[in-house]
C-alpha positions as CSV (number, residue, x, y, z in Angstrom):
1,X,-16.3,-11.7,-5.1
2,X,-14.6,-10.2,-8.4
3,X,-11.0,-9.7,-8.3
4,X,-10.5,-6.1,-9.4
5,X,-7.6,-6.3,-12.0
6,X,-4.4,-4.8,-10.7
7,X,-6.1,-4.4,-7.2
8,X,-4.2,-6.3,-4.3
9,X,-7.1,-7.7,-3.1
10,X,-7.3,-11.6,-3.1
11,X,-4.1,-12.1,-4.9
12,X,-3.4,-15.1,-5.4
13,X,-0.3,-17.4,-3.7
14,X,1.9,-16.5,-6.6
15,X,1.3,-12.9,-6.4
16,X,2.2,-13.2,-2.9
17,X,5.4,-15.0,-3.3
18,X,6.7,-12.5,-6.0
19,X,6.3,-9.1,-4.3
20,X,7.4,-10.9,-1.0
21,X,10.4,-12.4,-3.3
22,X,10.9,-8.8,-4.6
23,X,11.5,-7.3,-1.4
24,X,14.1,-9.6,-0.4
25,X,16.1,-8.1,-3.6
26,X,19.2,-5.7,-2.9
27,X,18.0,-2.1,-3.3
28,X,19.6,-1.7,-6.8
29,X,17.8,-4.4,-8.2
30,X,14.3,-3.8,-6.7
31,X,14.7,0.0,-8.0
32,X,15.3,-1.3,-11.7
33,X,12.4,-4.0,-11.5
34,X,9.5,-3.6,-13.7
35,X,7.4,-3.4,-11.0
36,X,9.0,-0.6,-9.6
37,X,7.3,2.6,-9.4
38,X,9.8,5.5,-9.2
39,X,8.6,8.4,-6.6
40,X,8.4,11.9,-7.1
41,X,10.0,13.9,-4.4
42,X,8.4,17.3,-5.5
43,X,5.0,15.7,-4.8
44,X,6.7,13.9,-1.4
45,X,7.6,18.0,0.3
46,X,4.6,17.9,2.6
47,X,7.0,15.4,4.3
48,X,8.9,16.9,7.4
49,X,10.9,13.8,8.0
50,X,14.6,12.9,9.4
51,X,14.4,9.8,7.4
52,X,14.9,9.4,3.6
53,X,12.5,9.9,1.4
54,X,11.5,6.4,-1.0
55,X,13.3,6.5,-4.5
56,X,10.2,4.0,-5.4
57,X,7.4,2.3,-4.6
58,X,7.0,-1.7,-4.2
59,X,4.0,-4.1,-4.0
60,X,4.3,-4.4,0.1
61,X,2.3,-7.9,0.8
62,X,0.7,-7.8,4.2
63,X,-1.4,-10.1,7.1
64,X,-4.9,-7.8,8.0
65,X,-4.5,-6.8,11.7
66,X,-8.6,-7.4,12.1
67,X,-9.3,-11.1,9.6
68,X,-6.0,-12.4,9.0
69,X,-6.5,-12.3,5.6
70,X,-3.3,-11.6,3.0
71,X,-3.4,-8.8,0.9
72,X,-1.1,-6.6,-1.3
73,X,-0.7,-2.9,-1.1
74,X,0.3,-2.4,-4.9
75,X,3.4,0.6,-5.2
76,X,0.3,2.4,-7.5
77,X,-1.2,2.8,-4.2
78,X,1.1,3.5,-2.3
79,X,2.4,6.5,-4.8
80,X,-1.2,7.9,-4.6
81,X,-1.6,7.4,-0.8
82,X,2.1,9.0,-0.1
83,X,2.2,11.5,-3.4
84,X,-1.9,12.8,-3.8
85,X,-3.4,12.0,-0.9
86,X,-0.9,13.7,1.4
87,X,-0.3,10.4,3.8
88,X,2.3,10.2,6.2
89,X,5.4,8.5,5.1
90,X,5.3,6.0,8.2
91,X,1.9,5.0,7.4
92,X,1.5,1.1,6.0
93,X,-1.7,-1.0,5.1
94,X,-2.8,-2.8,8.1
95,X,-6.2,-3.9,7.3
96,X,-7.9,-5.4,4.1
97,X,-10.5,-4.2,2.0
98,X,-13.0,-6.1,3.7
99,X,-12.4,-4.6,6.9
100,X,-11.5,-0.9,6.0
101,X,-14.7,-1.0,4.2
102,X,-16.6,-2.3,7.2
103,X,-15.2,0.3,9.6
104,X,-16.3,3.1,7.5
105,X,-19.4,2.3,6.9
106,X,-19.7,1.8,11.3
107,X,-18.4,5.2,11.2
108,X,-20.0,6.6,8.5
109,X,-23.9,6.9,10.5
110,X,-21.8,8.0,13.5
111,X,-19.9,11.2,11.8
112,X,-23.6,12.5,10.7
113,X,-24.9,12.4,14.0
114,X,-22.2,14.7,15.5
């Protein structure tokens, strides 16, 4: 399988390590790393929340609730999941590629029946 450049599938160990290493970081550090990505909160208002909003956006590594396998969900995608796409703020990447891609295309010959 290609690895998509910038994608956070099949990273590889050292990928994993950094954004897991980046997260342990005190907040004021991990909001001036470069691979920060700074939120906008104009685009974050469809967000009735009592929580805070996120200043920024960090690769978040994670275990796929279906395979097991390790992935990334890059701060890019996060920003357009949260920011464009209108997702919930509590929402996180639970499942890979793989098996998102899977799922939908079960579901897909199942929504055009209905």
């Amino acid at each position: 399988m290609k690895k998509r450049s910038g994608s956070g599938r099949n990273p590889t160990e050292k990928e994993l390590r950094e954004a897991e290493r980046v997260l342990q970081l005190h907040p004021l550090q991990q909001k001036t790393h470069p691979s920060a990505i700074p939120a906008d909160h104009a685009k974050l208002a469809h967000i009735n929340t009592y929580g805070s909003l996120p200043d920024f956006y960090l690769d978040q590594p994670f275990i796929c609730r279906v395979c097991g396998k390790r992935e990334i969900w890059k701060a890019t995608d996060q920003k357009w999941y949260y920011e464009d796409a209108k997702g919930h703020i509590d929402a996180r990447a639970v499942e890979c590629h793989h098996c998102r891609k899977a799922k939908k295309s079960k579901e897909a010959p199942q929504q055009k029946k209905a």
